[in-house]
N, C-alpha and C positions, 0 to 999 in steps of 0.2 A: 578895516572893520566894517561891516554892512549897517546901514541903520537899525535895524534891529538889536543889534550885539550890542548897539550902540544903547539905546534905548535900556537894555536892561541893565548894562553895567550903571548906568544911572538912577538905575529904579532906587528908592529909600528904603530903607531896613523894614521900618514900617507905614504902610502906607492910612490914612485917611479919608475918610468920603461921608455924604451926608442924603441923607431922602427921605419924607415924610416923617420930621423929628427924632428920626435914630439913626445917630454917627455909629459907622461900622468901622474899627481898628484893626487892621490886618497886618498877622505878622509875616513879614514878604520876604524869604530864604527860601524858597520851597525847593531847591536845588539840596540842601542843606538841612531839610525838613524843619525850617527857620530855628537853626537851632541860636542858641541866647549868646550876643556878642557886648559889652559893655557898653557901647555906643548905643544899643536898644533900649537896655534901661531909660537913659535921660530920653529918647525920643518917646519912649511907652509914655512916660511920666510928662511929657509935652503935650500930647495929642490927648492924652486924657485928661489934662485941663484946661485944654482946648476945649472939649466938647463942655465940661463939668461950665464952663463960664458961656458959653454960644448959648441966649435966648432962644435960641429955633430950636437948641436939642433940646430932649427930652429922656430919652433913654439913649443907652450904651450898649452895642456890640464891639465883643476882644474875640476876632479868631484865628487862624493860619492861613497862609498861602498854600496848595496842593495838598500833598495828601496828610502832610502833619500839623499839629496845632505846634509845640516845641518839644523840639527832643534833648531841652534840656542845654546846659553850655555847651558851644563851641568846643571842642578841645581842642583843635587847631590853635586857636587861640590861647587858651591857658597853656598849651606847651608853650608856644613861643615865649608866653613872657617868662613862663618859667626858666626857656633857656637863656634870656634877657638878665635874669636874676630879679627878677621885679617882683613887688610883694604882692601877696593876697589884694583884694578888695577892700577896702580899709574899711572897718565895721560899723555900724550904727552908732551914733552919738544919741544917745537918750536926750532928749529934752528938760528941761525942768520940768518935776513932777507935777500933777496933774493930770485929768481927763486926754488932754489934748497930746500929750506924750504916748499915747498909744497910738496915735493917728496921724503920727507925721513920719513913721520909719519908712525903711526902704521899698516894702511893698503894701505898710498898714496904711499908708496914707489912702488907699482905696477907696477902701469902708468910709471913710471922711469927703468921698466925694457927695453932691447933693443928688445925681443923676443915677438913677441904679444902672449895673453894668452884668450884662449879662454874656457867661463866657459859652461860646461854641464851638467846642472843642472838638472839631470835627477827622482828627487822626491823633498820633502817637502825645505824648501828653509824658513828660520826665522831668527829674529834677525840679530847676527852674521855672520848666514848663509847667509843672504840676502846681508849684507854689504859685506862682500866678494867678490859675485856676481858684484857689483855696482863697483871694480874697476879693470874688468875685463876689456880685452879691447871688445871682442863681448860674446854675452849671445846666448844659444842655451837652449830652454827649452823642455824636454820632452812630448808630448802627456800626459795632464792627472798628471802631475808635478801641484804644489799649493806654493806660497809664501805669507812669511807677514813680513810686517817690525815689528811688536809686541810690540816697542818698550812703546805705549801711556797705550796697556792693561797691561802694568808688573811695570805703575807709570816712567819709565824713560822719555828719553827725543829723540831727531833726533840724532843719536850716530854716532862719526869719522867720522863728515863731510859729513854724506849724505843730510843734510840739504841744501848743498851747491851745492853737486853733484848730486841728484835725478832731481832737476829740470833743471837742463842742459838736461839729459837724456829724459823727458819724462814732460817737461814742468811744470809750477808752479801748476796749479789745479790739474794734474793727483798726483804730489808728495808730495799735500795736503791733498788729499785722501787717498792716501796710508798709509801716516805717523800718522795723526787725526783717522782713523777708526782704525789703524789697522787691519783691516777684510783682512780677505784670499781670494786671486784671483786665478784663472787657469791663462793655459799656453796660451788659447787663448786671453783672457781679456790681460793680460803683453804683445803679441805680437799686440795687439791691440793699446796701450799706448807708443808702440817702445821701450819696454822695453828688448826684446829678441824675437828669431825669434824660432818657433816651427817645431822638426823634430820629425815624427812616436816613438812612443816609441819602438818597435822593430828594433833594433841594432840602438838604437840611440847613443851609444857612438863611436860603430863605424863608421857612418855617422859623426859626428864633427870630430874625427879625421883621416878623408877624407878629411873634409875643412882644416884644419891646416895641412895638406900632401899637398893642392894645394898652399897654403901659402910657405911650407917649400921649398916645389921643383921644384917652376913653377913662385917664385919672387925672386929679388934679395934681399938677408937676409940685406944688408947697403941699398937701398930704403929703407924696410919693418922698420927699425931701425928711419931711418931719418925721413917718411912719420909719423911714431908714435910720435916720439917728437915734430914734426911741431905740432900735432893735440893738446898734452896737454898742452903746451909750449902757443898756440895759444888762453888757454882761460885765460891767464894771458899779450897779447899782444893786439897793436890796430891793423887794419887793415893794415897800413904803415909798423908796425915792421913785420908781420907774411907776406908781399909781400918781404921786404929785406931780411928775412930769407931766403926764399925759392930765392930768384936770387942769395944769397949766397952760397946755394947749388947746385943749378941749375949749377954754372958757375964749381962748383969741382965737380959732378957725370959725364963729359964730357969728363975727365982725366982718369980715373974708368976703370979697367979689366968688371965692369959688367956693364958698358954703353954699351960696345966694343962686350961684348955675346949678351947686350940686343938687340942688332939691330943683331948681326950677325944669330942668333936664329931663328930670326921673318926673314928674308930676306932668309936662308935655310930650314924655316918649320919645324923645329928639336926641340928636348927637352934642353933646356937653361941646362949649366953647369956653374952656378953663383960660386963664389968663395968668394965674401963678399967681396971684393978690386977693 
């Protein structure tokens, strides 16, 4: 085997990397147009709180290796075990009720990260791969990128809560269609729907993570924290809870090393030195 062969048979499922306060998470199949192997899960779920805990990040890039972002499971995979006899995926264990039982499932735990994550879903985008997508906090689609949620053409069902979460996103008829047809859309049609916003496919990874460099280095990483919880915290409160919230916080960001930049910043025209405190 050449070094090179060598080399890649080692490459990680998904790979890791960090520069100028935004960890970039790549999912690295592209042979395979990364499509989703169960091993990935627990690594997706490592490396994103890997970055969610790293002081230096600040913002989050999720995107694919070559020309796909995920084309959804393996089936390689699911045949075999199926020919194994081996069961399903064994399903979410609901937590004890409460807030925080929305934000510890299989892929809600996202939304509960403090770092926002931004997906660049720069080719094919299905199934699994879509769900993914859906709890990102913004969606960047590539020029010429195609998703489907698949879920109705492969006999399944609306899988981990996108039943629940697509039509927040992009309203109840758009996440009707999506889900009942399964039919594949472009990037224009999904930026259409408010589903993600589309940038050129030439250097479009480095174009989002330009956005998540304005995020990391131009807000303050406790706003960008707080402002995020408010948001999902807010589709499980009423109007009354989600105003006490926010005069709760309002009245401790006033106390803040980065209240104290935020205005010192703006008033000498300069580049903010946030600190997170």
């Amino acid at each position: 085997m050449s070094m090179h062969a060598a080399a890649v048979a080692q490459a990680p499922d998904v790979c890791y990397e960090t520069a100028g306060r935004v960890a970039t998470i790549t999912l690295n199949r592209p042979h395979k147009l990364n499509a989703w192997t169960t091993g990935m899960q627990d690594q997706l779920r490592e490396l994103l709180l890997r970055a969610d805990s790293d002081e230096n990040v600040r913002a989050i890039v999720l995107t694919g290796a070559g020309r796909g972002f995920c084309a959804g499971a393996d089936m390689t995979e699911l045949s075999a075990r199926a020919a194994r006899g081996e069961p399903p995926a064994a399903a979410n264990e609901v937590p004890a009720d409460g807030l925080a039982a929305n934000f510890a499932l299989r892929q809600s735990y996202m939304p509960a990260l403090r770092k926002p994550v931004l997906a660049a879903i720069n080719g094919a985008a299905a199934g699994i791969g879509f769900l993914i997508t859906l709890f990102c906090d913004i969606r960047y689609m590539a020029e010429g990128a195609k998703l489907t949620t698949a879920f109705a053409r492969r006999g399944l069902v609306a899988e981990q809560g996108c039943a629940w979460l697509l039509p927040r996103l992009i309203g109840p008829m758009n996440a009707l269609d999506l889900l009942l047809s399964a039919r594949m859309i472009n990037a224009s049609e999904a930026e259409a729907m408010g589903f993600a916003r589309v940038l050129p496919a030439e250097g479009f990874l480095a174009a989002v993570q330009a956005r998540a460099s304005e995020i990391a280095n131009m807000a303050s990483p406790r706003s960008v924290a707080i402002i995020k919880r408010q948001i999902y915290e807010g589709q499980f409160q009423s109007l009354a809870e989600a105003i006490a919230l926010a005069d709760q916080e309002f009245a401790l960001c006033q106390d803040t090393e980065d209240f104290r930049e935020g205005v010192a910043h703006f008033i000498e025209s300069c580049k903010p030195n946030f600190t997170g405190r």
